[in-house]
N, C-alpha and C positions, 0 to 999 in steps of 0.2 A: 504494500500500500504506500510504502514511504517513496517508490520510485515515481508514482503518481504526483505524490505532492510536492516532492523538491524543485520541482521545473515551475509550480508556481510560489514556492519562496525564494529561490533566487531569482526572482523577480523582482523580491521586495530590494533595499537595502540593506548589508548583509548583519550589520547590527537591530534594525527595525525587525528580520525575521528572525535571529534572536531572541529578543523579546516576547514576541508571539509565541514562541515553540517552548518557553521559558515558562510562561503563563499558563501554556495550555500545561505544561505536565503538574503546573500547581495546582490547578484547579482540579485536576484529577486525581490528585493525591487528597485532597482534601474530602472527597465524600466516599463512604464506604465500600456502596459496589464498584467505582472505577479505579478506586485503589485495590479494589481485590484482583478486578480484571485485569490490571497491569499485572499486577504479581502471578500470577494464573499463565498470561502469555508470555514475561519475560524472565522469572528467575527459574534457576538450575540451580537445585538444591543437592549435594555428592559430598561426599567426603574428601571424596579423593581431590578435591580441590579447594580444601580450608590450608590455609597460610597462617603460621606463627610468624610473628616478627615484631620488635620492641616490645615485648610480655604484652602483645594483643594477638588475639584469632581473628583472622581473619577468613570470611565463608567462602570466598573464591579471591583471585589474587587481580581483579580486575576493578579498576579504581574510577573515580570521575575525576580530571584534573580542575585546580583549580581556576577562574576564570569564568567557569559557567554559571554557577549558582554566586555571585556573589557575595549578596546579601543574604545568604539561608535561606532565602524565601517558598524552596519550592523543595526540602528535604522530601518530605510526605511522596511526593511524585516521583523524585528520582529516583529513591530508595526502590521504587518498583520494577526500577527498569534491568534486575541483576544483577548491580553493580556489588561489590563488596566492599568497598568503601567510599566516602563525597569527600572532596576536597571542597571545602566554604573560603570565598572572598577572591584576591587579597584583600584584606579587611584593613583599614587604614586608623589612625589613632582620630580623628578628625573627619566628619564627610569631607568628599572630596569630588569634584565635579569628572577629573579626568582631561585629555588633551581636547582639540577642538574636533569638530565632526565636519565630514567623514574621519571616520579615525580605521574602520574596518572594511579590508577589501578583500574578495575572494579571488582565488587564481583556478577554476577548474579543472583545467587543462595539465593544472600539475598535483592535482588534489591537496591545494595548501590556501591557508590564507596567510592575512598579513595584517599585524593590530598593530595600532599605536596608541592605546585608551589612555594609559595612564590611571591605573587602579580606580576609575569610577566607582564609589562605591557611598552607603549613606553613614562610615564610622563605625564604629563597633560596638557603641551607645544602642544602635538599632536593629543589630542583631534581637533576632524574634524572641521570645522565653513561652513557651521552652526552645530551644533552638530544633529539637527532633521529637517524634512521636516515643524514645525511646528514653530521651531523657526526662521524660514527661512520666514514664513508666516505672524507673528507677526512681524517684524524686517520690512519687505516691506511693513506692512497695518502701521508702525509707532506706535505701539502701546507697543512696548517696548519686555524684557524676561525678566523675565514667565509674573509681572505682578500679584500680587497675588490674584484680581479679573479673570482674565482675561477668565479663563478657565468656569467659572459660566456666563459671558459677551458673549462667543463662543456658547455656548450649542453644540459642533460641536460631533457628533458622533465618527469622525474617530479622535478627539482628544486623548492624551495618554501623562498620565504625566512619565516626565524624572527623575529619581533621581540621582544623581551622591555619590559614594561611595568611600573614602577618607580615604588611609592610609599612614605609615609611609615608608618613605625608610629603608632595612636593616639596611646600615651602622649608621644610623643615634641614638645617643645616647638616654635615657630615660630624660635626663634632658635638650635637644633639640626638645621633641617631639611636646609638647606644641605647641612651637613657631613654629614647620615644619606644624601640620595640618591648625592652624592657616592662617601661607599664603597657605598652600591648599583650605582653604575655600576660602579668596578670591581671587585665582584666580578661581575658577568653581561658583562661587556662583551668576552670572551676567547667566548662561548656564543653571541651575537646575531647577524643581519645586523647589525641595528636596537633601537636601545633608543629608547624612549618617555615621558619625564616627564610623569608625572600629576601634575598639580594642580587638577583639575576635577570629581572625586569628591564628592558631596553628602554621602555619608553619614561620613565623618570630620572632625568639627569642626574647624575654622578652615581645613580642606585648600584649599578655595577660598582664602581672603584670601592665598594665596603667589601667585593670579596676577596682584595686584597691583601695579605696576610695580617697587619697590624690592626688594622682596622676590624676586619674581621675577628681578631683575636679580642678585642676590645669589646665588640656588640656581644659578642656570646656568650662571652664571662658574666655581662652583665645578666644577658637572658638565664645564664644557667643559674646564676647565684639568687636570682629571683624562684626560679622554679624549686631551688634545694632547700627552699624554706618557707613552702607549700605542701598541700596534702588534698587529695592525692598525688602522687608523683608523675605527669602527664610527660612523654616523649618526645625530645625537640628534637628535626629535621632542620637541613638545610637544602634550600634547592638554588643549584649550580648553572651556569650558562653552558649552551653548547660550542662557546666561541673560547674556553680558556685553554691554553696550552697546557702541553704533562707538567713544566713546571710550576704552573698555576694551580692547577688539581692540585699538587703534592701539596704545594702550600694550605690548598682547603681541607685536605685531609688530613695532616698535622694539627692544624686547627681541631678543626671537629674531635680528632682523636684526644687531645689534647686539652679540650675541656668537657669530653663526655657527652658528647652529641650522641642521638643515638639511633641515626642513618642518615641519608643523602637522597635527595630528588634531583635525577640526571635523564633528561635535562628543559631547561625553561625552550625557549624562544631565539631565534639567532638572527645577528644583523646579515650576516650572509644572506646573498641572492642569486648564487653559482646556481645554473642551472634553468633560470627565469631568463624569458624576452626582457631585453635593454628597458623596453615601453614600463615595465616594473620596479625595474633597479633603484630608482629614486624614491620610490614610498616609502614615508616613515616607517616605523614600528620594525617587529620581529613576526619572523617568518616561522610559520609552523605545518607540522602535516608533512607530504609523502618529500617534500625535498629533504627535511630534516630527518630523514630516518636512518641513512646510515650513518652520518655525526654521532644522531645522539647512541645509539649501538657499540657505536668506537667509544664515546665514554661512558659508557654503562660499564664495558669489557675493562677498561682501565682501572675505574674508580673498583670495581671489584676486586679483580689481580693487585689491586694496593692496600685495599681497608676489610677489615673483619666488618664495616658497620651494612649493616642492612640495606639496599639502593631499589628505589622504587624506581623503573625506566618510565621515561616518557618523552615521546615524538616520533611522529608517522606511523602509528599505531591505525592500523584499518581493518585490521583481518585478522584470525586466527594464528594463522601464519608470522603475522609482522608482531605480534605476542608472540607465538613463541620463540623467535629470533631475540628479543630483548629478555626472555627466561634464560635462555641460554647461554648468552651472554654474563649472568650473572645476578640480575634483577630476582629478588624476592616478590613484586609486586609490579603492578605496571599500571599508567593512567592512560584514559584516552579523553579528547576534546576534540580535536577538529575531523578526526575519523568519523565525528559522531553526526558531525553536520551533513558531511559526506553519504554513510551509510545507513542513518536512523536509527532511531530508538534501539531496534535491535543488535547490537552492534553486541554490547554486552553479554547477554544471550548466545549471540552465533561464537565469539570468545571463547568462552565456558566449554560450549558443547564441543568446541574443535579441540579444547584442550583436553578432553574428555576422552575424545575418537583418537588420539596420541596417547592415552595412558594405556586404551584396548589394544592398540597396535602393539607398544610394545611392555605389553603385561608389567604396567608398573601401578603402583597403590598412589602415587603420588610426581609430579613433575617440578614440584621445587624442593 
C-alpha cells in the first residue's frame, strides 16, 4: 500500500510530508483498535532476536533513529511499527526554531536525503508526561522509570526501550556547552532507558568541533559526573560523525573509554556529497540514506575492532540485507530513518523477518 502513497507524498515538501506521516502514526497510536492493528501487522515477536546491551533487552535489535519523533509526540504509534527501540529528539535545553526553510531535500534517485534543520524542536520543558504508554505503566505499578532491571523483570513483549537524544542550543557558546548538556541530562535522565550525546550534527555550527578530544573530554565528564549521582543509573551514548578520520575515532574512543560511556552511535549525517549530480553538491545540511552506507559500515567495523563498548550502526539502512551488513560489521543494534521514508512503515517488520530467515538458514538461536 505504501508504494501507492509515496508518489503522492513526495509531492508534498519533503518536511511538510513529514509531518503528515508523523501525525498520522500518532493518531493511530492513540486509540485502541488502531494501535492494536498496527501491532497485529507490524511486530515480530522471536526470541531469537532480543539484544542485550548496556544492562537493557532489547526485543529485536532494530531501532528508530533519532530525528523523526522529535518531540515524543507520537511514541504510542511508533512503538507499533516493530521497532525495538525510539530514539526521541535531539531535544535541545531551550525551544529552538531550527535553520530557515527549505531546510529538507530529497535525492531519489540515490535513495538519500539531505537536512539542514538545525534541531527544531519545542525544548525538553515539553517533552509529553508521561513520555511513553510504558512509562505510564511502570509509574502506576510503582515501580519507578526505567528502572535498570526493570525491563529483564517485565519480559513484556510489546515492551520498547526509549532513548532520548540530547543537544546543544545554537546560541549557546562552546565553553557553555559542557554545563548546557549536563543539565540536559538531568533533566531527561529520570524519562530514558538511554540518553544519547550529540555532537555530530552538521547543521549547528561549531556542534562538531566538541568531538574533538578536549572538548569532548570536558562535556562528558560533566554529563557522567551528573549521571553518577542519580538513580537510576541511565546509559550514556555518544553519536559520532561519519566524516572523522581513524585518528579522530581513537581520540572519541579514548574518551568514551575513559570516562565510562557506555557505547557509541556510528554514525550521524555527512557533509560528503561523493556520488551526487554537481546540481546537489551545494545544499546545506548532511546527507543520509543509500550514499552513506558504506562510510558508515567502514566505521561501525572500526569503532568495533577498537572499543569493547556497544555501537549501535546507522546509515543507509533499507533492507534486511543493508542490516545485516552493519550486524556484521560489528553493530549490536542498528537505527533506520531515511530507509523509512523510502520503504514504509514496514521497513521494521520486513528487518526482523529477514533476520529471522538468516538464523533458519544457518541454524543459529541468535545473530548478535
Amino acid at each position: 500500500m505504501y508504494k501507492l502513497i509515496r508518489p503522492l507524498l513526495f509531492r508534498l515538501d519533503a518536511e511538510q510530508a513529514h509531518g503528515l506521516t508523523l501525525n498520522g502514526v500518532r493518531l493511530a497510536g492513540q486509540f485502541p483498535i488502531t494501535n492494536y492493528l498496527l501491532r497485529k501487522m507490524f511486530a515480530v515477536n522471536d526470541e531469537r532476536l532480543a539484544v542485550e546491551a548496556f544492562g537493557l533487552r532489547f526485543k529485536n535489535p532494530v531501532g528508530l533513529a533519532a530525528g523523526y519523533d522529535k518531540n515524543g509526540v507520537a511514541i504510542e504509534g511508533l512503538s507499533g511499527l516493530g521497532f525495538g527501540h525510539i530514539e526521541v529528539g535531539t531535544v535541545t535545553l531551550k525551544p529552538q526554531g531550527g535553520n530557515p526553510k527549505p531546510r529538507v531535500y530529497r535525492v531519489p534517485r540515490a535513495g538519500a536525503v539531505i537536512n539542514a534543520m538545525g534541531f527544531p524542536n519545542r525544548g525538553v520543558a515539553a517533552l509529553p508526561h508521561p513520555l511513553s504508554p510504558r512509562e505510564a505503566l511502570l509509574k502506576q505499578s510503582g515501580r519507578g522509570f526505567p528502572g535498570e532491571n526493570s525491563r529483564r523483570e517485565r519480559g513484556d513483549s510489546e515492551s520498547i526501550v526509549i532513548g532520548i537524544n540530547i543537544g546543544k542550543n545554537k546560541d549557546t557558546s562552546q565553553d557553555r556547552a559542557a554545563e548546557e548538556y549536563a543539565e540536559l541530562f538531568r533533566r531527561v535522565q529520570g524519562r530514558a532507558d538511554y540518553v544519547t550525546v550529540n555532537v555530530s550534527s552538521p547543521n549547528t555550527p561549531g556542534l562538531r568541533q566538541l568531538q574533538g578530544r578536549a572538548r569532548l573530554d570536558e562535556l562528558l565528564r560533566a554529563v557522567m559526573m551528573v549521571r553518577d549521582g542519580l538513580t537510576p543509573r541511565v546509559p550514556v551514548l555518544v553519536k559520532i560523525a561519519p566524516d572523522l578520520s581513524e585518528v579522530e575515532i581513537d581520540d572519541v574512543l579514548s574518551v568514551a573509554e575513559d570516562c565510562r560511556l557506555d557505547g557509541i552511535i556510528a554514525t550521524n549525517t555527512t557533509t560528503s556529497r561523493e556520488g551526487l549530480p554537481e546540481s546537489l553538491a551545494k545544499l546545506p545540511g548532511g546527507l543520509s540514506g543509500r550514499p552513506l552506507k558504506a562510510r558508515a559500515t567502514e566505521v561501525i567495523r572500526y569503532v568495533a575492532r577498537h572499543t569493547r563498548l556497544p555501537v549501535i550502526g546507522v546509515g543507509g539502512i533499507a533492507s534486511a540485507e543493508d542490516a545485516l551488513e552493519k550486524l556484521r560489521a560489528g553493530a549490536k543494534l542498528i537505527q533506520v530513518y531515511t530507509g523509512l521514508a523510502y520503504a514504509g512503515p514496514g521497513l521494521a517488520r520486513e528487518i526482523n523477518l529477514g533476520l529471522l530467515r538468516v538464523c533458519e538458514l544457518e541454524g543459529a538461536q541468535s545473530l548478535i
